[in-house]
N, C-alpha and C positions, 0 to 999 in steps of 0.2 A: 272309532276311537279318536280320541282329541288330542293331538301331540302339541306341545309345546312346539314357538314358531323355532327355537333357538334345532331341537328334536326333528322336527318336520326339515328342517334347511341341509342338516347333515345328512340325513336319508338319503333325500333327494338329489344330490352331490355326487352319490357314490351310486346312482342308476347308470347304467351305460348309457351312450348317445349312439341313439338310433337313425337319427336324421342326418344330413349330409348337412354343413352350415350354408342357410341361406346369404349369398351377398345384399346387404343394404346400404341405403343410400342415407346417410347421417349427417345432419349438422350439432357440432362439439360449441357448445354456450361454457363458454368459464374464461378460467387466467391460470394461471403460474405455471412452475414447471409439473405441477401432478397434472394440469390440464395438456401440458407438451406429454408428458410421457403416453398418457390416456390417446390423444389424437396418435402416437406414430405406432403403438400395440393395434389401435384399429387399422389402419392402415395395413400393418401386415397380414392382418388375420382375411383380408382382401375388401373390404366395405370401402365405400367410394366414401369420401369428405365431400360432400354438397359445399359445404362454406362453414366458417368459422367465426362466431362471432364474441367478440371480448371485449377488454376496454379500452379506452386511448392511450396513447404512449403516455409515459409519465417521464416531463425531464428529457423530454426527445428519444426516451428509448420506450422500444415496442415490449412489449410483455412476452415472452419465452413462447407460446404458444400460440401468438397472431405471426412471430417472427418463422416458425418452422413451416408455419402455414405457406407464408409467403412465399418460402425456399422453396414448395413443392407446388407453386402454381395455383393453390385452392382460395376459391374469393374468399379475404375477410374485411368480416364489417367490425366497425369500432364506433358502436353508439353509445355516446357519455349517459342517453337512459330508455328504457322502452316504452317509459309510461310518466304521463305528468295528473297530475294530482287525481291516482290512481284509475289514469283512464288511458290506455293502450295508445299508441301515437300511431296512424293511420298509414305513415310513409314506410317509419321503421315495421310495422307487421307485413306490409306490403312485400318490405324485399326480402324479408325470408321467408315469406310462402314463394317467391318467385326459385327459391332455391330446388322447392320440390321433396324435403326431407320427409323420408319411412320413420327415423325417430331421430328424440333429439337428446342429448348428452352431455350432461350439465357438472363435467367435476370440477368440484372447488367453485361454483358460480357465487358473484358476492352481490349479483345484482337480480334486484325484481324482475320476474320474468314474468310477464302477463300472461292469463289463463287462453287470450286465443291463440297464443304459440305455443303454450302449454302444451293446448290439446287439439292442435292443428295435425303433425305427423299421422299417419295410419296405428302406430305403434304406441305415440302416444309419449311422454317423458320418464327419464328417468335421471336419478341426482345421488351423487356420491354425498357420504354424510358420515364426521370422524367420531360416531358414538353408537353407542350398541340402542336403538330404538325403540320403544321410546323414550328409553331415559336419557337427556340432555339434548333437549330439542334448542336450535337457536345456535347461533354463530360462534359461543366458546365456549364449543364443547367440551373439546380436549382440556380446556383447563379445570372446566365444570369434574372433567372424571376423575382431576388429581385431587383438586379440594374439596371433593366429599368421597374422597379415600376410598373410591370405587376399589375391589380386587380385579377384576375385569376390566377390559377398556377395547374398543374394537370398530368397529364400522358397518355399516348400513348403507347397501345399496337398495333406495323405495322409488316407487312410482309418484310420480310428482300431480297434486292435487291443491285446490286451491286453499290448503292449512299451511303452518308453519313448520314441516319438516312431518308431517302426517300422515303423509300418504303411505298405500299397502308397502308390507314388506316384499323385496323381490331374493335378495341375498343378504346375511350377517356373515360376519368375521369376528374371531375374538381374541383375545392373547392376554396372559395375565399382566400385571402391572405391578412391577419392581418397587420394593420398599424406598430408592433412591431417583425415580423415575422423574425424568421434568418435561414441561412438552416438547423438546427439540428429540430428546432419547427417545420415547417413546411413538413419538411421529417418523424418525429416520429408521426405528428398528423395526415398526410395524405399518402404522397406517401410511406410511408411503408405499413402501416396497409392496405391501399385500394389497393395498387398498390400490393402485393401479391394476394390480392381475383380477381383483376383484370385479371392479369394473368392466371389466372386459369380458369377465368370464361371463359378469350378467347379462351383456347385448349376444353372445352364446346364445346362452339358453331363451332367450326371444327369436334371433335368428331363427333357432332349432323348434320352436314352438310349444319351447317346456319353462318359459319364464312362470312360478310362482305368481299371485299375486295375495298375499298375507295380510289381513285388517290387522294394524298396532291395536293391541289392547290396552285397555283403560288404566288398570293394575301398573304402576311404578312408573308412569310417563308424570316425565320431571320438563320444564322449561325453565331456564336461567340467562340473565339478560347477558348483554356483552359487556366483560368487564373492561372497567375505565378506571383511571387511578385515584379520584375520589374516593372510589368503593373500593379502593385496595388496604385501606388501612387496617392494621391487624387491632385485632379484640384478642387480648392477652390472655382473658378469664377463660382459657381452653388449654386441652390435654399437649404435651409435646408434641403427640402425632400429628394433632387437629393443625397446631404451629405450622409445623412444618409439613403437612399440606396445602395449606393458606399459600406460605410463600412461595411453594414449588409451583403449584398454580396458577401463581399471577408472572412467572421468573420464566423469559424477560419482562412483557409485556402487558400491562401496563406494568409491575414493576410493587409487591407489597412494602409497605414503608409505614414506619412508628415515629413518634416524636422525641428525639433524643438532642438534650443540651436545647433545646429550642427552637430546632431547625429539623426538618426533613429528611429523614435518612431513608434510604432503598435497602431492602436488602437481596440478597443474590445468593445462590449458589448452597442450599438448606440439603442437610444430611443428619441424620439418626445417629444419636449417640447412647453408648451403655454409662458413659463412665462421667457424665456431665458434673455430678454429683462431687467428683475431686478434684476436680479441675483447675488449674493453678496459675492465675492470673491477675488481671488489674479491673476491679468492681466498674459496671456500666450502667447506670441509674438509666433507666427508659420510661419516659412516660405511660402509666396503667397496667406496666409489668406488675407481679405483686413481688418481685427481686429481682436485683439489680443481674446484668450479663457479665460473661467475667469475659476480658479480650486476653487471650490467649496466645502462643504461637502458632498454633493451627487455624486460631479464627475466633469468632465470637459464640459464643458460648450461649444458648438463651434456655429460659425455663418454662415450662407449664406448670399449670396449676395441680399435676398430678405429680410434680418435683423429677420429671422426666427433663431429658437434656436434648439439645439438638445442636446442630454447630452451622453456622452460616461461616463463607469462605471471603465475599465481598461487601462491600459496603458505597454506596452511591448518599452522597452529599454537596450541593453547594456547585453542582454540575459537575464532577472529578468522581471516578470510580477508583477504589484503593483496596488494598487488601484487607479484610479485619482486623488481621492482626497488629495492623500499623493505624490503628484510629488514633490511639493519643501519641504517637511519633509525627504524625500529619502535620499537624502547626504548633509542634512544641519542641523548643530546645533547653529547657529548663534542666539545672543540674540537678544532678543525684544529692542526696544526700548519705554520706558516710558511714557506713557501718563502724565499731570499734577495732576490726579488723584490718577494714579497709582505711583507716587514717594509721594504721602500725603501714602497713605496705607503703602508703602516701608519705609517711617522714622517713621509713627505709629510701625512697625513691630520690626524697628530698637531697639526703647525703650523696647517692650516687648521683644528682644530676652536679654535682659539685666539683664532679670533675671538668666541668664545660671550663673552657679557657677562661680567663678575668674576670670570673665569676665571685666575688668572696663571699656572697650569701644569696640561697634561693628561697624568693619571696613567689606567693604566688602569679604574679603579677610580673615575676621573671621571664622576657622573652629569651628565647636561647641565642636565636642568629644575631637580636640588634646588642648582647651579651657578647658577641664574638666565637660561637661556636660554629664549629667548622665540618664539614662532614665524618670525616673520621671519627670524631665525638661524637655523631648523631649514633654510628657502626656501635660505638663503644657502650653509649647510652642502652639503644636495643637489644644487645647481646646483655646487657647486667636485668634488665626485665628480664628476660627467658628465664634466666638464672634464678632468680629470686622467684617468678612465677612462672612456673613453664606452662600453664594452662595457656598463658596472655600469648598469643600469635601476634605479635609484633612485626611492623615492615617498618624498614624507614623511610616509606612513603607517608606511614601512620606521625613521627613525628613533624616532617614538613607541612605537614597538614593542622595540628596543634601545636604551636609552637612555644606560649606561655605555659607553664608549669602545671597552673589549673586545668587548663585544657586537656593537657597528656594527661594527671592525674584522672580528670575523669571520662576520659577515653579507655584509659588502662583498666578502670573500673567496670566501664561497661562491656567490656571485653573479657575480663573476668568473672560477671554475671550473665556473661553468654546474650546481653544485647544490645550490640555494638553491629546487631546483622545489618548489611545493608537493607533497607525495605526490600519486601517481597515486589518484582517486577510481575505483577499480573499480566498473562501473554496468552490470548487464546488463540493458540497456532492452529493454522491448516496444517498434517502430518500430511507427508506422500513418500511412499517408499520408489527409488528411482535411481539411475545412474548408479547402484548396488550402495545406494547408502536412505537413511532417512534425514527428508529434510525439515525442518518445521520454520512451517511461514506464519510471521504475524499480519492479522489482514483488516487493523482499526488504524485510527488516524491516532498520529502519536503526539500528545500534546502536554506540557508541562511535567514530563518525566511518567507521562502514562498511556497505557494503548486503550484511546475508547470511543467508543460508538461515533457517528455522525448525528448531529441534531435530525430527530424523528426517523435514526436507526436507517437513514439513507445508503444501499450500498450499490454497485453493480459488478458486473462479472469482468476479471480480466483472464483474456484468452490467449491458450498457450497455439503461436503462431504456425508451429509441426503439423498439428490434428487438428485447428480448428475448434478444440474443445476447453472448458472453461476450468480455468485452475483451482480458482474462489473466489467468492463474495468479495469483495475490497470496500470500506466505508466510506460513502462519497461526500466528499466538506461541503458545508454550504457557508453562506457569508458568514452567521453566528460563529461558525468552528473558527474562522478565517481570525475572526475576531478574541475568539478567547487565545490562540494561540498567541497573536503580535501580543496581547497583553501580557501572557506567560514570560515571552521573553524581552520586555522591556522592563519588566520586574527583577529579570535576570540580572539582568544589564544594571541597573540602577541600581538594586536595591539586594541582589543576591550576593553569594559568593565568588561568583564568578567575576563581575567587574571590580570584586576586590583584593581577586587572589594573585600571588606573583606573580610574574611571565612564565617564569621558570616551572613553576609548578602546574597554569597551565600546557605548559610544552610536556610536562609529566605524563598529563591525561591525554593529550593527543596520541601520545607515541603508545598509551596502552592502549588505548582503543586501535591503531594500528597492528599491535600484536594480538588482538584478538581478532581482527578482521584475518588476519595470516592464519589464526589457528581454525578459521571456518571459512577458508580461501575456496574449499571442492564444494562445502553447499552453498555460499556465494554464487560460487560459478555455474550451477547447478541450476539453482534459480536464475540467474538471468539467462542459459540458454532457452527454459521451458517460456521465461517469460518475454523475452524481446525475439529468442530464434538465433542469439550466437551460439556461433561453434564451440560445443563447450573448452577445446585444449584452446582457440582466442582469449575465451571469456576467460579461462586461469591466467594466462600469460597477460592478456592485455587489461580486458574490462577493470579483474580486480587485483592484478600484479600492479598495475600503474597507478591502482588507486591506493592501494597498500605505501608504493613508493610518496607519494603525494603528502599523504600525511603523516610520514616519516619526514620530509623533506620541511616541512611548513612546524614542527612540531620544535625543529631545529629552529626557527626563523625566531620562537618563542619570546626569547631572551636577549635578542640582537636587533630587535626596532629601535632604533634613535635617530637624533634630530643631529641640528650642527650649530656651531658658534657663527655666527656674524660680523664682520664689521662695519660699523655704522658712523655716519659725520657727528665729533661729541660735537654737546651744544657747550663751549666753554662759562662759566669753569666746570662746571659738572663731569662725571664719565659716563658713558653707559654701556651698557651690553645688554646684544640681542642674542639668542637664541631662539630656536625651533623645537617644538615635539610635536611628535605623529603618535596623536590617539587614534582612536576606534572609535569607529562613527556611530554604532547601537544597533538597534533592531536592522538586520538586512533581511532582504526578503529573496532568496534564490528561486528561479524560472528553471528547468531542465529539459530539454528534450529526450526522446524514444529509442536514439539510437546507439548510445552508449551509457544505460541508467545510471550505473554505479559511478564511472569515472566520470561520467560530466558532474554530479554530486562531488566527489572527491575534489576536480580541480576546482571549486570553487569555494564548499565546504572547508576544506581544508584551513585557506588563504585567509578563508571568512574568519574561523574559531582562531587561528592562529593569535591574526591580528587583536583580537581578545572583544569581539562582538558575539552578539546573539545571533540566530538563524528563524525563519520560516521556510521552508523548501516546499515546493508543489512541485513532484516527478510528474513526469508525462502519466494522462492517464493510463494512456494501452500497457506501460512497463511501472507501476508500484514497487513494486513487491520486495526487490533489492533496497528499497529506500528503506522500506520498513523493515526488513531486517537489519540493514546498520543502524537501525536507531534504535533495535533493540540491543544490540554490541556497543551503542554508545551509553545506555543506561547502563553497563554491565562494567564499563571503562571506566565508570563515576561521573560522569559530566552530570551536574547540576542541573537540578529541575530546572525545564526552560530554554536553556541554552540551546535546544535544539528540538525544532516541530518540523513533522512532519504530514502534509494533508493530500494524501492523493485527490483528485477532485476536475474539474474543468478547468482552462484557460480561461472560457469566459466569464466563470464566476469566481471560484478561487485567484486567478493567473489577476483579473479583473479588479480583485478587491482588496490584492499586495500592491497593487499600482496607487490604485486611491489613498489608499490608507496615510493619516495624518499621522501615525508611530512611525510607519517604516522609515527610514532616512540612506537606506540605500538598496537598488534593487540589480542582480545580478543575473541577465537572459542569453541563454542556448535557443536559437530556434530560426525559424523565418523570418527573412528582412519583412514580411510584412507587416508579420506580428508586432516586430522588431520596434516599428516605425509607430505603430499604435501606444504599443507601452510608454515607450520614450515621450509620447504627447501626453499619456494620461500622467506621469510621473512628475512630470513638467507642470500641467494644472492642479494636480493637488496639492503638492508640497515643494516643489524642484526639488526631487529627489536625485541626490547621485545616482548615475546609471552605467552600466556597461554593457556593451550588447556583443555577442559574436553570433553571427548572423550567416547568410545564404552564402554559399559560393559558387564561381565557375572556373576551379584554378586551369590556369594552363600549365601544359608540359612541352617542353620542347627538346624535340630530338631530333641533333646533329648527323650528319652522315657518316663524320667523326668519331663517332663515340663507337663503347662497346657494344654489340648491337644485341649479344646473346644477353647481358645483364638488362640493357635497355626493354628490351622484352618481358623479364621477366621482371623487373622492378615499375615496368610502365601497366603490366595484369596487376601488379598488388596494388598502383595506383588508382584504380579503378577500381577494383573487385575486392578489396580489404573489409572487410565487414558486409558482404553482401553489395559494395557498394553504399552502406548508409552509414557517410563519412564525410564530414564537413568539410575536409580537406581533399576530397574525391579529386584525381584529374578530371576535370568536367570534359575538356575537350586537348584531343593530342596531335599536335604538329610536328609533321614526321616530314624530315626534309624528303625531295619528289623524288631524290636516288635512290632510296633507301624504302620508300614508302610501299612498295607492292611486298618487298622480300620481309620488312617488318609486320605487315597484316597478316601473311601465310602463316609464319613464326606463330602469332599471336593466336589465331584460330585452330593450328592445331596446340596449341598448350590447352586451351580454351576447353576445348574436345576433350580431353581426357581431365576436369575438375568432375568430382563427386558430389553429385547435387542430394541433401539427403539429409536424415536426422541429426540433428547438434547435436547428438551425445554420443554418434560412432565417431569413436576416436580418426576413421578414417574419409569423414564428411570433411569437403573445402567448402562447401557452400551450403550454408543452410536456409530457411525461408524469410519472407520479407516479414518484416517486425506488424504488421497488423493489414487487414485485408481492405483498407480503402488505400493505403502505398500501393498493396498488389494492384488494385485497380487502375491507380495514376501509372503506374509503371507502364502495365498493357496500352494506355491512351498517351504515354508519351512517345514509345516506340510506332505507334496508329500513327502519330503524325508526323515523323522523321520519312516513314515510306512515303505519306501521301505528298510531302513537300520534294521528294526525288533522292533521299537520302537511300545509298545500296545498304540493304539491309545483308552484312554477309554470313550471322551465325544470331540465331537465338529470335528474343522479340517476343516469344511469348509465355504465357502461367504454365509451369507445368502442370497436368493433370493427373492429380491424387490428392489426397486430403493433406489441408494444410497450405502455407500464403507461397508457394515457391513460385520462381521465375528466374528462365534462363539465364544466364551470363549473354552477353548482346555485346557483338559488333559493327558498326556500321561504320561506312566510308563517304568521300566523294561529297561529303558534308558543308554546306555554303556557310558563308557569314551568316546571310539573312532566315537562314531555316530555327524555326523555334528551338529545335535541340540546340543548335549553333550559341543560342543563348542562355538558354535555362537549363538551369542544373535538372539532374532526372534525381538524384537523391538512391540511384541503387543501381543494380551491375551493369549499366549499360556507356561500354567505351563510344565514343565519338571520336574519329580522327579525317584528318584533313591534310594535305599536303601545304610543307611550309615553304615557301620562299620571299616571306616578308615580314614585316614587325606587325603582325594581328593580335598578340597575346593580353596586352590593355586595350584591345578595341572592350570590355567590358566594363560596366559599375559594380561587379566584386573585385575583391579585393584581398583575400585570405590569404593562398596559397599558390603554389608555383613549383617549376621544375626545369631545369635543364640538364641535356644529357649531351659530353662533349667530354674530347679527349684535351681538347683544347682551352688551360687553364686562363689563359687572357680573354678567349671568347666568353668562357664562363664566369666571370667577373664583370667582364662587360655586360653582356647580359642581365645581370646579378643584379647591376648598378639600374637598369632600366627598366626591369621588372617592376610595376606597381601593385605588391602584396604585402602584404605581412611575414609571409614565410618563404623563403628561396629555398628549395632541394637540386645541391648538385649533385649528379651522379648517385642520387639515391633518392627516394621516398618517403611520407609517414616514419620519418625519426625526430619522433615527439621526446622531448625529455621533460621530468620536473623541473629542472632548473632553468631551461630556455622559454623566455615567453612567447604567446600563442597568441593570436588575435588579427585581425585585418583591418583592409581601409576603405574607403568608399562606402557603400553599401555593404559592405562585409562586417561593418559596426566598428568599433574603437573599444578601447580598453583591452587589458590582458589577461589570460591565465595563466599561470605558471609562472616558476622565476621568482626572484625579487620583486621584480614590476607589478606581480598581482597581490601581493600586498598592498602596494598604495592606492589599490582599486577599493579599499577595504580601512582606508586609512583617512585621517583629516590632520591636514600643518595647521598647525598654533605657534606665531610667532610671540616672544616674552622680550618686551625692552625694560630691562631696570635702571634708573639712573642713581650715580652714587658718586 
């Protein structure tokens, strides 16, 4: 009897296993993470990994399944190819026959693999393949099975032969395929998850010596090239479904796209509609369409030739991805025109704005404030709209915002016609349910008021420092992003509304985006402990308490920047007067470091928008994630396209190409004096750009015999151990005077002793793990050389062992001048102390911070006066405030945060002589 291969495969499924599974010795050919999951399910199943071979890192990072490899000791090769002008390269077949492999195991492989490693194993190859075989032979497949509206859609695990996807069948899988399916839904619900166990289960049944081997038949074997975006462009003259097949198919990548207005449009995000047909919107003339789209609230609307409907959600033009529904809100601010209605409301309104003070006629062209109206009046005005239209949801935000008459009128208008919405903020969140709430991360670089892609869809993984395991994708900027951004926001600056809106009304928008950072303070906080490794009740209080404070603080500052009067020698007869003002400098470009995402953003950010400049910010790459979500709270706060970018990305290339950059005109850097010292040169050769650096430190702390010694203790741990220890202002090293010095280290080791080292989200964790696993590495190699230089190592020193970056709290003693620790900061919980009996505390070139501890108010003044830092703490610690500035000397960089004083980091004097 002749069973069909789909008929034959389930039979044969459901036979018991008779044999014991033999162990082989396998080498895994491929990339991504299906080839990671594929290599650690063999491995369990007990089959030895001879060696792995994939491709070369890209962008200096290894490929998910050369990296696992590595973790577990198994040689991998990374040959950029096996064959040149399709002839086997001698060296590369050499070393993996030298491996020895029983077979070989090819998932996701994207490269020619020559026929004498083909068929070199005893077993022979075998290759994962995401379509039911043979129909959609060839490299997009998956896409091949949405745009020819397959009902089916599934995977083929075959014996590898020298055709293109042709060889016997060994295993199918199938699962149907949803009316709404795209390749990411349909790869994540099935040919990932199934198509790993799939695999596996086929080196089974080889093992077990029950592998099929099934010739594909002739009958319905289909091959379709790789699509590329030339060939994505839609052919109208087809059914709704065919439509929106086409686009689900090519959505993301390469991306189908028609010609509309003259230019290029993408479309994204295609769903099936009943009701297209009534659909009630603004007409969209498309090129070869045979009727125009209608854009809609929901999206754009498209037709087939069968008067079927379908609705697209996004729209890609001009490099910018936008919501459909806001195509013609995109670059138009043209007014409404008046219904008969709507002009009776409009002279209703007219009369009632007549109440405004010294008004005695309102023309359209009537401003209120330079009119003389006064708030009260604005309270008055909003409240007689409700009244008259209670539909119109008025703020008297809404009229400081239009302030001539025309304006409010057709503000009030479009607010009456239901669209006056702000644009749809398009956010494709990473969800995770955690810390008993849901959070959602946005994880695209956020650029001119939009979150989207990296040029050529570059992202990589940012990992939650607890587990070790990877939170999400994050879009990695390359120079192009770098670039479209500074122009987004010097457009801001110049030419938007933001360099023209009042002070006050920017301090407006500060202060609500503050009140929405407050009102998402727990998933804030949330995310930065999974993403850097704070203790989440720190990260509420400090990360994003402080940072809440910040921009409350600077939002105040708003409306209170001025200059001063002069006086100057007249030139007789003549008079003159000088004066000063302090504008905003324009495009700044903020640097941040790892160890506090959010508020090292805040103190700078803040100062930055205050002053009434634009932003490009680049967060560290290990901690994104908090950036991108405040800059999704700041699209939500209203701040103006532009005014604020955000590009997760490298120091080297992004951190690299805000330094160059001819827009930037001033750049604001958290991080290593090394770094530090680089910037400042490149900033310098490209433009002398203003700079401010707060940079490395080794503060000292010095402690009295004097002093309290139980507070001293325990405000001299927090000076150390505050965030893990990864604290700019760290005690680097502590001088404990020589009477005091044994009974203070006992003190200190047992408090020491009893901190809870352990997940940031138990509310009863004091320490949680280091912010990314190459700090845990320096950390192990800094305490290595404190012991090897004679330093008493008295508690801690090394990684704890369990999943995830932890490392002891460390104290050590007996500590020289000359010992490296002595000099360089460790950057996490590792106390240094030393016995004081002399002035060593500027034996250093930082310069930040500082401490003394003393009953003794004259010593501690004295002292005070001769410390060389930036910051003195007496008799206390890390009491940072928003109003006091921040910053150090020497090598600890210049300029400030916080305060008044970091506004004029963010500021430029203009003096004005007029004579008269």
């Amino acid at each position: 009897i002749c069973l069909s291969v789909n008929e034959f495969l389930v039979n044969y499924s459901k036979q018991p296993r008779l044999i014991e599974l033999y162990q082989m010795k396998i080498a895994v050919i491929g990339q991504s993470l299906f080839g990671q999951e594929v290599y650690k399910e063999l491995r369990k199943d007990g089959h030895t990994i001879v060696g792995v071979f994939t491709i070369p890192d890209k962008d200096g990072k290894a490929d998910p399944l050369a990296t696992e490899a590595e973790k577990d000791g198994v040689p991998v090769f990374k040959f950029p190819r096996w064959r040149v002008k399709s002839q086997a390269i001698p060296e590369v077949v050499s070393q993996y026959r030298d491996m020895g492999a029983e077979l070989n195991v090819l998932p996701f492989c994207s490269q020619f693999i020559p026929m004498e490693v083909i068929d070199h194993p005893k077993h022979g190859s075998i290759i994962y393949h995401p379509s039911l075989l043979p129909r959609h032979r060839g490299a997009s497949a998956i896409n091949w099975t949405l745009i020819h509206g397959d009902k089916k859609a599934g995977f083929t695990v075959f014996w590898a032969d020298d055709g293109l996807d042709t060889g016997p069948i060994l295993l199918q899988k199938e699962c149907d395929v949803e009316p709404n399916d795209t390749v990411n839904t349909i790869y994540k619900r099935f040919l990932f998850p199934e198509g790993v166990k799939g695999t596996v289960e086929a080196v089974r049944l080889i093992a077990e010596g029950k592998a099929p081997k099934i010739t594909q038949p002739q009958e319905g074997a289909t091959y379709e090239g790789i699509q590329k975006k030339e060939g994505a462009k839609i052919d109208w003259n087809q059914s709704a479904e065919a439509l929106h097949n086409w686009i689900r198919g090519n959505d993301k990548v390469p991306g189908a796209w028609a010609e509309v207005d003259g230019r290029k449009v993408t479309f994204y995000g295609s769903i099936l509609v009943d009701n297209g047909t009534t659909a009630s919107g603004q007409p969209l003339e498309i090129s070869g369409a045979s009727r125009p789209g209608i854009v809609t609230k929901a999206g754009l609307v498209l037709f087939g030739n069968d008067d079927k409907a379908l609705l697209v959600k996004n729209l890609q033009f001009d490099g910018k991805m936008i919501a459909a529904a806001q195509y013609f809100r995109s670059g138009s601010s043209a007014a409404v025109e008046l219904t008969e209605e709507e002009k009776t409301f409009a002279e209703q309104m007219r009369v009632t704005a007549s109440i405004l003070s010294n008004v005695s006629q309102i023309e359209d062209s009537t401003d209120f404030f330079k009119s003389g109206a006064a708030s009260m009046d604005v309270v008055r005005l909003v409240e007689e709209v409700k009244l008259r239209a209670s539909s119109c949801q008025l703020q008297n935000e809404d009229v400081y915002m239009n302030t001539t008459f025309q304006d409010f009128i057709q503000m009030c208008v479009r607010k009456l016609r239901g669209e006056d919405d702000e644009e749809e903020l398009v956010v494709d969140y990473v969800e995770k349910t955690i810390n008993n709430m849901t959070i959602k991360i946005p994880h695209q670089l956020f650029i001119n008021g939009e979150f989207v892609d990296a040029e050529g869809g570059k992202t990589y993984k940012t990992i939650n420092p607890t587990d070790g395991t990877a939170i999400c994708d994050v879009s990695l900027a390359q120079i192009s992003d770098v670039d479209k951004a500074v122009a987004a926001a010097k457009e801001a600056f110049e030419e938007g509304e933001w360099g023209k809106m009042n002070p006050r009304d920017r301090g407006r928008l500060i202060y609500k985006l503050a009140d929405l950072m407050e009102q998402h303070q727990e998933e804030l906080a949330t995310i930065e402990a999974i993403d850097s490794g704070a203790v989440y009740t720190l990260a509420l209080k400090t990360h994003v308490g402080m940072s809440i404070q910040t921009f409350r603080y600077f939002a105040g500052w708003c409306d209170k920047i001025q200059g001063s009067t002069i006086p100057i020698n007249q030139a007789r007869p003549n008079r003159n007067l000088t004066f000063t003002k302090k504008e905003p400098i324009g495009v700044c470009a903020i640097v941040i470091p790892w160890n506090y995402p959010l508020m090292m953003l805040a103190w700078k950010t803040a100062a930055c928008l205050g002053a009434g400049n634009t932003v490009v910010l680049k967060p560290a790459q290990v901690t994104p994630l908090t950036a991108l979500k405040f800059a999704e709270l700041a699209a939500r706060a209203g701040l103006p396209k532009g005014v604020l970018n955000i590009l997760p990305g490298s120091g080297a290339l992004v951190g690299q190409r805000l330094s160059d950059h001819p827009d930037v005109r001033k750049l604001g850097f958290t991080g290593s004096t090394e770094i530090g010292k680089h910037i400042m040169k490149s900033c310098a050769v490209s433009n002398v750009k203003k700079v401010s650096l707060e940079l490395g430190g080794k503060s000292p702390l010095i402690i009295f015999s004097d002093c309290d010694l139980d507070k001293a203790v325990r405000m001299g741990m927090s000076s150390v151990f505050f965030n893990k220890g990864e604290n700019c202002i760290a005690a680097g090293r502590l001088f404990v005077e020589d009477t005091i010095h044994d009974q203070f280290v006992k003190k200190v080791v047992e408090e020491v002793k009893k901190m809870k080292i352990g997940d940031p989200l138990d509310r009863s964790t004091d320490h949680g793990p280091q912010n990314h696993k190459a700090h845990l590495d320096k950390l192990v190699e800094y305490c290595q050389t404190g012991v090897k230089e004679g330093a008493t190592l008295v508690y801690g020193g090394k990684q704890v062992q369990r999943p995830g970056f932890f490392f002891e709290p460390t104290v050590f003693t007996d500590v020289q001048d000359h010992m490296y620790i002595a000099k360089e900061e460790s950057f996490g919980p590792v106390m240094i102390i030393s016995k004081f009996k002399g002035g060593r505390a500027n034996a250093t070139e930082y310069g930040l911070a500082s401490g003394v501890f003393t009953r003794d108010i004259s010593k501690a003044l004295y002292v005070s006066e001769r410390l060389d830092a930036g910051t003195v703490f007496v008799n206390t610690y890390n009491k940072t405030d928003v109003a006091a500035p921040f910053g150090g000397f020497k090598q600890s960089g210049f300029g400030k945060d916080l305060g008044q004083d970091a506004l004029n980091e963010y500021l430029k004097t203009k003096a004005v002589t007029i004579e008269y």
